[in-house]
C-alpha positions as CSV (number, residue, x, y, z in Angstrom):
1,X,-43.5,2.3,23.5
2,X,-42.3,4.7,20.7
3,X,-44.3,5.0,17.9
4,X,-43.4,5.9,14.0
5,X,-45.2,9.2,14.6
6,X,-43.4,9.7,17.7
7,X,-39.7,10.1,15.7
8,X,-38.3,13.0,14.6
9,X,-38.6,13.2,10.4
10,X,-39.6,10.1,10.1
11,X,-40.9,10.0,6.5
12,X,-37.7,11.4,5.9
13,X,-36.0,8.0,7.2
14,X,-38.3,5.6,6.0
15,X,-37.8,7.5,2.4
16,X,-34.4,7.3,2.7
17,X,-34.2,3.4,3.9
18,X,-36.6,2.6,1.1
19,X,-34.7,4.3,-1.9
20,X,-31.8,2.9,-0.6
21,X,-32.9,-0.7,-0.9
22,X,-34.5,-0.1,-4.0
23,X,-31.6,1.4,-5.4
24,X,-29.5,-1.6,-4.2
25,X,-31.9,-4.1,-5.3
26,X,-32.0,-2.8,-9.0
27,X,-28.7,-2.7,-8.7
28,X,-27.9,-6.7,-7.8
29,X,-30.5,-7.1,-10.3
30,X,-28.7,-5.5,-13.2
31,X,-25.4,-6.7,-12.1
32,X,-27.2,-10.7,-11.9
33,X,-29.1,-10.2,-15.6
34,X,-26.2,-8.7,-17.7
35,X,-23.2,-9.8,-16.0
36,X,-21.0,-9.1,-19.1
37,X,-21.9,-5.5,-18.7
38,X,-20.4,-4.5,-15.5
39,X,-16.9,-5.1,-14.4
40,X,-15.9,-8.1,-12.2
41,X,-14.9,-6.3,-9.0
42,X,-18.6,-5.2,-8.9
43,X,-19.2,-8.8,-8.7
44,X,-17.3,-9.9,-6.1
45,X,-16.2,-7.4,-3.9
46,X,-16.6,-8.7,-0.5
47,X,-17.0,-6.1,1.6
48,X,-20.7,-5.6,2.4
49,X,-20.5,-1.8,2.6
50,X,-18.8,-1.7,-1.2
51,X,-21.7,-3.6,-2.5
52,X,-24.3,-0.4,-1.0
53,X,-21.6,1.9,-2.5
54,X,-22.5,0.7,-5.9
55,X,-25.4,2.3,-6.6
56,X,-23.5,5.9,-5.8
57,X,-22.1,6.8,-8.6
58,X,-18.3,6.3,-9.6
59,X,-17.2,10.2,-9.8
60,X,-18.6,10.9,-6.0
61,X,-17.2,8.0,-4.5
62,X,-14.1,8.9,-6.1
63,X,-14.3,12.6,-4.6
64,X,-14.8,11.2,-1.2
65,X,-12.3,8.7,-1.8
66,X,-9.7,11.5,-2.5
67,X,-10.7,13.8,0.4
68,X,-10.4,10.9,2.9
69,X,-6.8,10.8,1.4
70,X,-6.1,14.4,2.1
71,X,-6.9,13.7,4.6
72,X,-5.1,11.2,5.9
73,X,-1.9,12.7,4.4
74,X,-2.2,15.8,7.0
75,X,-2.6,13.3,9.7
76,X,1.1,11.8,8.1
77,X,2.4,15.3,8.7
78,X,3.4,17.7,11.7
79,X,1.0,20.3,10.0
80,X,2.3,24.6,9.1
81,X,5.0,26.0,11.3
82,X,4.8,29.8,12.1
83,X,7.5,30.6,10.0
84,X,6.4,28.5,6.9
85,X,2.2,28.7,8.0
86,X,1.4,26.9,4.4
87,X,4.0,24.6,4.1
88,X,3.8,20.8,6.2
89,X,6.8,18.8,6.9
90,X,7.3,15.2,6.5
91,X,5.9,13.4,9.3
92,X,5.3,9.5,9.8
93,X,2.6,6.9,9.3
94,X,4.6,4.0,11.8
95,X,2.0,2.6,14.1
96,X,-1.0,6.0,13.0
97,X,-3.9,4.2,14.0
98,X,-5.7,7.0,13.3
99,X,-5.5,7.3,9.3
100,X,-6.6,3.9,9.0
101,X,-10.2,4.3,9.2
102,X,-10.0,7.0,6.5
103,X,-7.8,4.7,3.8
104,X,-10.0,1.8,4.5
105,X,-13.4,3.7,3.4
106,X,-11.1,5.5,0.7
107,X,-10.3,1.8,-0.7
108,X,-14.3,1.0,-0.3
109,X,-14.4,3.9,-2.3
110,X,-12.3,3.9,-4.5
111,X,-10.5,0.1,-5.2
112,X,-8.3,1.3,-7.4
113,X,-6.2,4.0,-5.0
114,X,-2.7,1.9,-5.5
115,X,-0.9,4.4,-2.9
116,X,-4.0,4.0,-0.2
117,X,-2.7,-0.2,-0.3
118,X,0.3,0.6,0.0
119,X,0.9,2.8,3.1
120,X,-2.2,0.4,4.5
121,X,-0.2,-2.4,4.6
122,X,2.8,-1.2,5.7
123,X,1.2,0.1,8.6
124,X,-0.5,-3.0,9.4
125,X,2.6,-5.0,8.5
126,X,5.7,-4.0,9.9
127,X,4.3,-1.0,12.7
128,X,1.6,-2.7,14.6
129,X,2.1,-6.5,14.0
130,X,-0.7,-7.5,11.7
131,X,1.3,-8.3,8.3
132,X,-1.1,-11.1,7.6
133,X,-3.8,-8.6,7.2
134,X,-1.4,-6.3,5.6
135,X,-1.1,-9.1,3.1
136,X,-4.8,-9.6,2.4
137,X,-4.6,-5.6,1.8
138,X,-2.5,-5.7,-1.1
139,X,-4.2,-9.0,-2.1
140,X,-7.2,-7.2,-2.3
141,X,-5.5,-4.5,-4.3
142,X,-4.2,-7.0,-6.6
143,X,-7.5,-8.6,-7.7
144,X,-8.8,-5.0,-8.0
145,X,-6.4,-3.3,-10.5
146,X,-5.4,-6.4,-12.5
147,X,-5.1,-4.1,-15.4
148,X,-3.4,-1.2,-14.2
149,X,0.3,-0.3,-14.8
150,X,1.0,0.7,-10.9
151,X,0.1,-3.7,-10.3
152,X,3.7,-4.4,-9.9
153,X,3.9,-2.6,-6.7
154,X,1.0,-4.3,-5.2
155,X,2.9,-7.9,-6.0
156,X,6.9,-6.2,-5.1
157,X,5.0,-4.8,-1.7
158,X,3.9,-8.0,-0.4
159,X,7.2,-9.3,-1.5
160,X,8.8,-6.5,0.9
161,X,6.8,-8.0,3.6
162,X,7.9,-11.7,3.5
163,X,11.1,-10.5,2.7
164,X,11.8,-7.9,5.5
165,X,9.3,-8.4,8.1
166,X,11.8,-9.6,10.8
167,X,13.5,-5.9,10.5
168,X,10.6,-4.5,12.1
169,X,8.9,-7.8,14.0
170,X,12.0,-10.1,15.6
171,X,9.7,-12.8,16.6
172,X,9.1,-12.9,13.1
173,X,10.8,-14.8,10.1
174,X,11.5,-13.6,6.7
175,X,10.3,-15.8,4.3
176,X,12.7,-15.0,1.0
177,X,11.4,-18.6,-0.7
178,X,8.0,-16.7,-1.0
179,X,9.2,-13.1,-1.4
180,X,11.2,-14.3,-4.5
181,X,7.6,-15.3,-6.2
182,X,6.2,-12.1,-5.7
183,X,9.3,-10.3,-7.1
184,X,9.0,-12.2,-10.1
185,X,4.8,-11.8,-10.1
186,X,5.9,-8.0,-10.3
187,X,8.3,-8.1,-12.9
188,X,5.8,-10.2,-15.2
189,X,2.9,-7.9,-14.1
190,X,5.6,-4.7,-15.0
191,X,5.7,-6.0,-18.3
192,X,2.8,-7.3,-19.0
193,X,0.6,-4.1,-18.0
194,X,3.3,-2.0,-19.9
195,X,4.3,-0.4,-16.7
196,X,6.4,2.9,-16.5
197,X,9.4,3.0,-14.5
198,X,9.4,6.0,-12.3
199,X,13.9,7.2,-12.5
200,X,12.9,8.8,-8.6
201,X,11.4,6.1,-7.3
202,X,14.3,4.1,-5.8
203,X,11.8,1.4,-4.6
204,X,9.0,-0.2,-6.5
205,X,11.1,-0.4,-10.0
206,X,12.1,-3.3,-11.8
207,X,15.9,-2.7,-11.4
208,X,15.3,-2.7,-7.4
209,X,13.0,-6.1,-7.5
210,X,16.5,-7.7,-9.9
211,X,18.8,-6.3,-7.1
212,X,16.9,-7.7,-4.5
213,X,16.2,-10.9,-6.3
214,X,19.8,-11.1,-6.4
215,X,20.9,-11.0,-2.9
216,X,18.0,-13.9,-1.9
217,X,19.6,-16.1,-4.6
218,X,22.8,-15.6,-3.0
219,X,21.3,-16.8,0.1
220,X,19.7,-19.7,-1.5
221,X,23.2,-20.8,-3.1
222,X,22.3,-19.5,-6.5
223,X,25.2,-18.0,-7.3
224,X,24.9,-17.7,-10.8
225,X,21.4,-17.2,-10.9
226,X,21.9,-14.0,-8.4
227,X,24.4,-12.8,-11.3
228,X,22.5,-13.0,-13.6
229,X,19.2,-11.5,-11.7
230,X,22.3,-8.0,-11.3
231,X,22.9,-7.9,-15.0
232,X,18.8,-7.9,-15.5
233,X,19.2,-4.9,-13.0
234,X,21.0,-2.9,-15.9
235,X,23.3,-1.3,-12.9
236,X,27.5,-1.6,-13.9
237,X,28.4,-4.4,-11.4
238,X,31.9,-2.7,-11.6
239,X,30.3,0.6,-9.5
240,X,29.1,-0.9,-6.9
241,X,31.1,-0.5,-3.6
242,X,28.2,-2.5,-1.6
243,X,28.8,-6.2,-0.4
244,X,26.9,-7.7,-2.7
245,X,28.2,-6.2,-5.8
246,X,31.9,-6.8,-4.8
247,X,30.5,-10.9,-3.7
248,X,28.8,-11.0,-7.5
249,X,32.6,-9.5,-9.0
250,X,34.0,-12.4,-7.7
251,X,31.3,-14.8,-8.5
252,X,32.1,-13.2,-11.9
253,X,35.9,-13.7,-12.0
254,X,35.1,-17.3,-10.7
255,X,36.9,-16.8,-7.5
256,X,36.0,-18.5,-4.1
257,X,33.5,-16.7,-2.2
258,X,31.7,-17.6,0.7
259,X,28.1,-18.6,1.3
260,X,26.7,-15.1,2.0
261,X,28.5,-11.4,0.9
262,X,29.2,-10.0,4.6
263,X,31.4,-12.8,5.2
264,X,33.8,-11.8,2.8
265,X,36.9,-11.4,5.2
266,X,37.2,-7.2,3.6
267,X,33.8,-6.1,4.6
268,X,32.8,-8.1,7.6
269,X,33.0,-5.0,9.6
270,X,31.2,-2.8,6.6
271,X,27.4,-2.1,6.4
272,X,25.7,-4.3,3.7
273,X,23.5,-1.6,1.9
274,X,21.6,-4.2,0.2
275,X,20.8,-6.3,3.1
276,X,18.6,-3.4,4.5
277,X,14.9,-3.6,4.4
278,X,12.9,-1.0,1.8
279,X,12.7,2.5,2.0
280,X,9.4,3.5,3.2
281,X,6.9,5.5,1.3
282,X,4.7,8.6,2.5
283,X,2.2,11.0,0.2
284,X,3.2,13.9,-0.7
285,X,1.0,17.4,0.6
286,X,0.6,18.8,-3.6
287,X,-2.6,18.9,-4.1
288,X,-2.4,19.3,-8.1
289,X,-3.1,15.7,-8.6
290,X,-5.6,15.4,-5.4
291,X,-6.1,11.7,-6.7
292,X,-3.0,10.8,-5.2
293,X,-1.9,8.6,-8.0
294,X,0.7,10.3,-8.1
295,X,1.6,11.8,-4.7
296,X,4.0,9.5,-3.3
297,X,7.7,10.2,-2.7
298,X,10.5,7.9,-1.7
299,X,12.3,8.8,1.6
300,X,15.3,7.0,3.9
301,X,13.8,4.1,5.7
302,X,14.5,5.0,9.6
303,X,14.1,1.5,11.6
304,X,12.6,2.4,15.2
305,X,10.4,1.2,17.5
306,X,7.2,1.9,17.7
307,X,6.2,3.2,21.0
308,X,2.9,2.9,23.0
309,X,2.3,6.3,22.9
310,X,1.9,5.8,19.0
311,X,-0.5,3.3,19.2
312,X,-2.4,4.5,21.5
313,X,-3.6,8.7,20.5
314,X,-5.8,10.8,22.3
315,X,-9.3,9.8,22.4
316,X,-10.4,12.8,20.9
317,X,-8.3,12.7,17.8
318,X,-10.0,8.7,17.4
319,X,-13.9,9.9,18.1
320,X,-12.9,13.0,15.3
321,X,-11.8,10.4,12.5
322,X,-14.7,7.9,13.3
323,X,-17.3,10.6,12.8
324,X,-15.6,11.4,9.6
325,X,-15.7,8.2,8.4
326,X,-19.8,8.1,9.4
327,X,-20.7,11.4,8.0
328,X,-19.1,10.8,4.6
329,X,-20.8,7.5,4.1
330,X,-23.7,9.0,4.8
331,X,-23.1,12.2,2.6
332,X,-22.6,9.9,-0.9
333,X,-25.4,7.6,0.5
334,X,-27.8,10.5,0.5
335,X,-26.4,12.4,-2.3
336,X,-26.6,9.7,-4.8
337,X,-30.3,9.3,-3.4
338,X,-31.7,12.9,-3.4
């Protein structure tokens, strides 16, 4: 039988096990006599590892939080070419297992990493079949940042789920009934929060959620409603060369139109731009804001399957991520110790 004397360092272990739970328990102890002082997320945060990362404090979990998405960005990219050796072109996050490790410690982290939910979820969602957890992602994300300006997105994403998801999953349904109530959750939350409408960000903006909101009220029979979601939109109805801007025109003049835009006899043959699903989002490689708050770009969504070979990556590449993940949680553990 091994013996405490018989370990390697092991004053060095019991020191370490024994700050760490006393530097947990004062910390439950604070939290439990002057509730009023600490912020509610700290109170019910429910992932047991969060609770431990309390007692490190807020500035290094926030560098680790930032590294891990630095990380993870690389992975989302093909990495330097030899004729551009610093530069990294645009690669995918569709069914990357492998960055998922690294966003969910940087959300334990750092709960209020907007992006980090974002490209989470999707990933779970609509590239490997899991949107109810994708859900609970942004859920999470929700209750965490009730406050900041970036909330609407967390509400419009979940909305993209329920209101796309059979785009990327057939044997699922879209669910536009409930995708409508987060659309209007993120316009409230846009105002409310005094959000700031990003001109290059084609996507999570309020005059996307009114054109989107628009075409489900077509499809619920709302007619008028769905014109009135366009003019919200603050787009010229009369520029608009899609389907559903030439179906609104004649909702407008009061003509007869049919029960959904691409039945309109002159574009049955025509792609309905707003019938496709969102654009996707991926982070950008600048490191000048290595927070990432501000490191996502829109690009073209590119519907395609996901094929095994993405899901399942080289062993190698998994065991490197895992030990990542384990080293840096030790790193602030000990850090915020010694």
């Amino acid at each position: 039988m091994i013996t405490i004397n018989q370990l390697k360092y092991p004053r060095v272990f019991i020191t370490l096990f024994l700050l760490l739970t006393l530097a947990f328990t004062f910390k439950v102890t604070l939290i439990a006599d002057y509730p009023e002082i600490f912020p509610e997320s700290v109170l019910l945060n429910l992932h047991p590892v969060a609770v431990v990362l309390e007692a490190v404090p807020r500035q290094l979990r926030a560098f680790f939080a930032d590294y891990l998405w630095l990380t993870a960005d690389e992975y989302m990219h093909f990495g330097p070419s030899k004729k551009m050796k610093e530069a990294f072109f645009s690669g995918s996050y569709a069914g990357n297992t492998e960055i998922m490790p690294m966003l969910e410690l940087a959300l334990i982290l750092e709960p209020e990493h907007i992006d980090a939910y974002g490209i989470l979820s999707q990933n779970l969602s609509f590239y490997l079949g899991r949107y109810k957890e994708g859900i609970q992602v942004l859920q999470r994300g929700i209750f965490f940042n009730k406050k900041s300006p970036r909330l609407h997105e967390l509400y419009a994403a979940i909305g993209y789920i329920y209101g796309f998801i059979k785009s990327y999953r057939n044997n699922l349904e879209n669910n536009r009934e409930i995708s409508l109530r987060y659309f209007d959750a993120a316009l409230k939350a846009y105002e409310e929060n005094h959000g700031k409408d990003d001109p290059e960000d084609e996507v999570f903006c309020p005059r996307n959620y009114q054109i989107i909101r628009s075409r489900f009220l077509v499809e619920k029979g709302e007619k008028e409603n769905a014109l009135q979601a366009w003019y919200s939109s603050g787009i010229d109805l009369n520029t608009g060369s899609d389907a559903l801007s030439l179906y609104l025109r004649k909702v407008e003049k009061g003509e007869e139109v049919p029960g959904l835009p691409e039945e309109l006899p002159e574009i049955k043959n025509l792609l309905d731009l707003a019938y496709k699903p969102p654009l996707k989002r991926s982070p950008g490689t600048s490191e000048e804001n290595i927070s990432g708050a501000e490191n996502l770009t829109s690009a073209s969504h590119e519907d395609h399957e996901v094929h095994e070979d993405n899901r399942m990556k080289e062993n190698t590449v998994r065991k490197r991520v895992f030990y990542q993940t384990i080293v840096l949680t030790l790193l602030a553990i000990g850090l915020s110790i010694f």
